[in-house]
C-alpha positions as CSV (number, residue, x, y, z in Angstrom):
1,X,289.0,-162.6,16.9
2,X,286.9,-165.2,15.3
3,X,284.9,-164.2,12.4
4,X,281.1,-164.2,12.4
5,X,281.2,-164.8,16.2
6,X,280.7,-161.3,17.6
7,X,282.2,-158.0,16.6
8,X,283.3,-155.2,19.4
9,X,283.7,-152.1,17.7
10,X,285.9,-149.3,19.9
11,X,285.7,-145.8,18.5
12,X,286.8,-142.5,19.7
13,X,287.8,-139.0,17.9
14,X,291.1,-138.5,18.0
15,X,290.8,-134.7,16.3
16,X,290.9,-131.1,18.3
17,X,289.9,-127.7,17.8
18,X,292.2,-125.8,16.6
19,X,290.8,-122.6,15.1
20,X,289.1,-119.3,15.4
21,X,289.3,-118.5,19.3
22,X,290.5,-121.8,20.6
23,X,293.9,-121.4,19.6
24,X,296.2,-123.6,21.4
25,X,292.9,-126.0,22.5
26,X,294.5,-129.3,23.7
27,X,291.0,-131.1,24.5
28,X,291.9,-133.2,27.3
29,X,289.1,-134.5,27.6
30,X,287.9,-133.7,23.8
31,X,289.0,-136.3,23.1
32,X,292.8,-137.4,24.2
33,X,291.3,-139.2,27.7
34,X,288.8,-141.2,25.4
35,X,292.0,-142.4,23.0
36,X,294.0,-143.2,26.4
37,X,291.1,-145.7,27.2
38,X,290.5,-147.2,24.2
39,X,294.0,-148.2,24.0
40,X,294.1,-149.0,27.6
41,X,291.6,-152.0,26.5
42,X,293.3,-153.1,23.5
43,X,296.3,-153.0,26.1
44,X,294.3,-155.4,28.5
45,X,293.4,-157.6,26.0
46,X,297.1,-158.1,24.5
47,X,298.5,-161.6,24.8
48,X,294.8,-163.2,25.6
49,X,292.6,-165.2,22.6
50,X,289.3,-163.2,22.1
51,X,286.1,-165.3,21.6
52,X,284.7,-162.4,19.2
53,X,286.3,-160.2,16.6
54,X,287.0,-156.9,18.1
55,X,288.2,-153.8,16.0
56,X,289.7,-149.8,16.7
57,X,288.4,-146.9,14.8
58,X,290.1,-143.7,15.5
59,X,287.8,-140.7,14.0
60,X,289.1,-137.8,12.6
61,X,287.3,-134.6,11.8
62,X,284.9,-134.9,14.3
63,X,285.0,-131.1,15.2
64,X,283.6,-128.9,12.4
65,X,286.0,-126.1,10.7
66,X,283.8,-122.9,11.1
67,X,280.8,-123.7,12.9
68,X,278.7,-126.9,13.6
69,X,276.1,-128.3,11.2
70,X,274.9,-131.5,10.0
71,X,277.5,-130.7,7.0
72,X,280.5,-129.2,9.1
73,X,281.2,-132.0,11.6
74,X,281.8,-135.8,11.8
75,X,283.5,-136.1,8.6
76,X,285.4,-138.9,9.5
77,X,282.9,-140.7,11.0
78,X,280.0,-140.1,7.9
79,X,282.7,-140.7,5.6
80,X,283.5,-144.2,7.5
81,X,279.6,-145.5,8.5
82,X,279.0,-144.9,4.4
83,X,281.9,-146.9,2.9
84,X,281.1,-149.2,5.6
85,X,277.4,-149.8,4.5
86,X,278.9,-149.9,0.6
87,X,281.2,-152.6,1.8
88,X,284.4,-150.6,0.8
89,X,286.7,-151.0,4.1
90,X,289.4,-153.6,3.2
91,X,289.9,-155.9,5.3
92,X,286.0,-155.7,6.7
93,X,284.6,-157.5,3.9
94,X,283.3,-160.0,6.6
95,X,282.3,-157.1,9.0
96,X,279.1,-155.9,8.0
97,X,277.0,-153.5,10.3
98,X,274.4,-156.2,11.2
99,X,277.1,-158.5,12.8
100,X,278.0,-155.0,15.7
101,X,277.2,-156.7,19.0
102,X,278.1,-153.3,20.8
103,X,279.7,-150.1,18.8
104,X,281.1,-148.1,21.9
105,X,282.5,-144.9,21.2
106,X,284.0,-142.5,24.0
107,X,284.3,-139.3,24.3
108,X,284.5,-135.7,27.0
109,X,285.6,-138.2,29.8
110,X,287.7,-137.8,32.7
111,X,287.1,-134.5,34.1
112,X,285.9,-134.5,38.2
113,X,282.2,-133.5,36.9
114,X,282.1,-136.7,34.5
115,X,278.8,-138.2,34.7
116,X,277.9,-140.8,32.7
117,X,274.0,-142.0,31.8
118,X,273.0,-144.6,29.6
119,X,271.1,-143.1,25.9
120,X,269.9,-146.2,24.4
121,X,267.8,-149.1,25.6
122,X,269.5,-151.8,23.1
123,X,272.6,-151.1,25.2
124,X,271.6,-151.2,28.5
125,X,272.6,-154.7,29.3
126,X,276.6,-153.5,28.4
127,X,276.1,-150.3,30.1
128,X,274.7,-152.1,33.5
129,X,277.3,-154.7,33.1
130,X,280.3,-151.6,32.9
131,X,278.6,-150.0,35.7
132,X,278.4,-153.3,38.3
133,X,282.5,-152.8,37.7
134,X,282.2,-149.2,39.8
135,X,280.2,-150.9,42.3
136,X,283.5,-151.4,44.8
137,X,285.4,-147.9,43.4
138,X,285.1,-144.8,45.5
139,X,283.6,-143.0,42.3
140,X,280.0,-142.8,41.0
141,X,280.7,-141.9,37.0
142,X,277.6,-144.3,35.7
143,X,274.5,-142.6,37.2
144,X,272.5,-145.7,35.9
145,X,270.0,-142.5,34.8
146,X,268.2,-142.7,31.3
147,X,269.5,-139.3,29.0
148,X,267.2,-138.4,26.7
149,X,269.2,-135.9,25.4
150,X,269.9,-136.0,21.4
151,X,274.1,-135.3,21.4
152,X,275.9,-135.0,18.1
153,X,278.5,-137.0,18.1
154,X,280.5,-140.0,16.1
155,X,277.8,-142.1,16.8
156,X,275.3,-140.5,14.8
157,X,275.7,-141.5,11.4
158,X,275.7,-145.4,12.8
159,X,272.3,-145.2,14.2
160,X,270.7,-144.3,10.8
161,X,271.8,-148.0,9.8
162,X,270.7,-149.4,13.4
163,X,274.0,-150.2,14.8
164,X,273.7,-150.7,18.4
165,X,275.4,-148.0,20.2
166,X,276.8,-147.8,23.4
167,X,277.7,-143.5,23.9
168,X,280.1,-143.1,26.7
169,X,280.0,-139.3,27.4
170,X,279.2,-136.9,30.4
171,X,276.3,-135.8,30.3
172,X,276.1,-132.9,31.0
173,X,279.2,-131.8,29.3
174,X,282.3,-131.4,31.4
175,X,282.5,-127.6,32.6
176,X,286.0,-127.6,30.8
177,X,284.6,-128.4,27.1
178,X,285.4,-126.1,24.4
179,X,287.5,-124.4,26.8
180,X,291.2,-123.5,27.0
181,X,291.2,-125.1,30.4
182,X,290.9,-128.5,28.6
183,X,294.0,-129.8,29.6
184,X,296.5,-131.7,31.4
185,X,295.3,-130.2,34.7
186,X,291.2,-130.8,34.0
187,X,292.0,-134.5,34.2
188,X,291.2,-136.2,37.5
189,X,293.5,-139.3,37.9
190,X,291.0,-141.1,40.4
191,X,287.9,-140.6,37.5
192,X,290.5,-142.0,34.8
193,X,291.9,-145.0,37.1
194,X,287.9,-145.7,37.7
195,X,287.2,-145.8,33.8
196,X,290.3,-147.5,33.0
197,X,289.1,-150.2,35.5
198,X,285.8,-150.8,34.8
199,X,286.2,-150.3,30.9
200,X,289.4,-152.9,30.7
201,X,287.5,-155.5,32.8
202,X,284.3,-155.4,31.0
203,X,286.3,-155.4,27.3
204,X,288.0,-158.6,29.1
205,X,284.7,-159.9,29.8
206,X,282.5,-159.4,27.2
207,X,285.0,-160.5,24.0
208,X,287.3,-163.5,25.8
C-alpha cells in the first residue's frame, strides 16, 4: 500500500500450549481460527491496489511456559511493540506507531458461544462498521455491548504507546479454552463463514 497514507496492521498469535496438562492442546480456536481469518483477508485483498499500507504480524509466544504473569506471556508481542517504538523492524522504518489507523488482532474465535463486544471507544467506528456486515447473516457474533473487562492479550503491550486497538475476542471466553476439546470439532463452520464474511468485506472496504 501507499506509504504515509494509512496503515492496517493484522495480528494474531499463531503459538499453542503445549505443556504441563495440556498435552496434545491443538487450540482451535487459540489461535488457528484467528490465523485462518487473517489470511482469509490478505486472500480477499490479493490482486486489488490498496489505498493504505496494510501489514501481517503473526505472534509467537503468546502463551506463557509455566504459568501466566506479566513476565511469562506475550513474548513475541513485547518483544515486537518495543523494537517497534526503537525503530528496529526493517523494512518499517516508515511505519511508526503514530501512523496505526486500526491495529486489529484476533483471537479465541469461532466456537458456537463466540460473542464478540467492542473494548475500546477509539475503535468503535471499525467495530460498528464490521458489525453492519452481520446485519443480513443468520448469526449475532458482534453484540454491539461495551466490555469492560481488562483481557491479557497481544494487544497489551501496544496500548502503552497508544495504538488504537481493535480486540476481536469472545468475550466471555469460549467454553472450549484451555481445554483439550479445542479442536477441529469446537469450530462451528456457520460462526467462521460469518467472520470470514464480515472481516474480508470490511478489510476490502476500509484499505481499497
Amino acid at each position: 500500500g501507499k506509504e504515509g497514507a494509512c496503515h492496517y496492521v493484522l495480528t494474531v498469535h499463531y503459538d499453542s500450549m503445549d505443556h504441563r496438562d495440556r498435552k496434545g492442546f491443538l487450540g482451535a480456536s487459540d489461535s488457528a481460527t484467528g490465523v485462518a481469518l487473517v489470511l482469509r483477508m490478505m486472500e480477499e485483498l490479493d490482486g486489488r491496489v490498496p489505498t493504505c499500507a496494510v501489514s501481517v504480524v503473526f505472534f509467537d509466544g503468546e502463551e506463557s511456559f509455566i504459568w501466566w504473569s506479566s513476565g511469562d506471556s506475550l513474548y513475541g508481542s513485547r518483544r515486537f511493540a518495543a523494537d517497534w517504538h526503537n525503530n528496529a523492524i526493517p523494512g518499517w522504518e516508515n511505519y511508526t506507531m503514530a501512523t496505526v489507523s486500526t491495529f486489529t488482532l484476533l483471537d479465541l474465535l469461532g466456537t458456537s458461544d463466540c460473542t464478540v463486544p467492542y473494548f475500546f471507544h477509539d475503535t468503535y467506528p471499525q467495530y460498528t462498521a464490521l458489525r453492519s456486515y452481520e446485519q443480513n447473516l443468520s448469526t449475532a457474533i458482534f453484540t454491539g455491548s461495551h466490555s469492560t473487562q481488562v483481557i491479557d492479550d497481544d494487544h497489551k503491550p501496544f496500548l502503552e504507546y497508544n495504538v488504537p486497538i481493535l480486540h476481536l475476542i469472545s468475550d466471555p471466553f469460549p467454553s472450549v479454552w484451555h481445554e483439550l476439546s479445542d479442536n477441529f470439532a469446537a469450530v462451528d463452520w456457520e460462526t467462521m463463514v460469518s467472520l470470514d464474511t464480515m472481516l474480508t468485506q470490511w478489510i476490502v472496504a476500509s484499505v481499497t
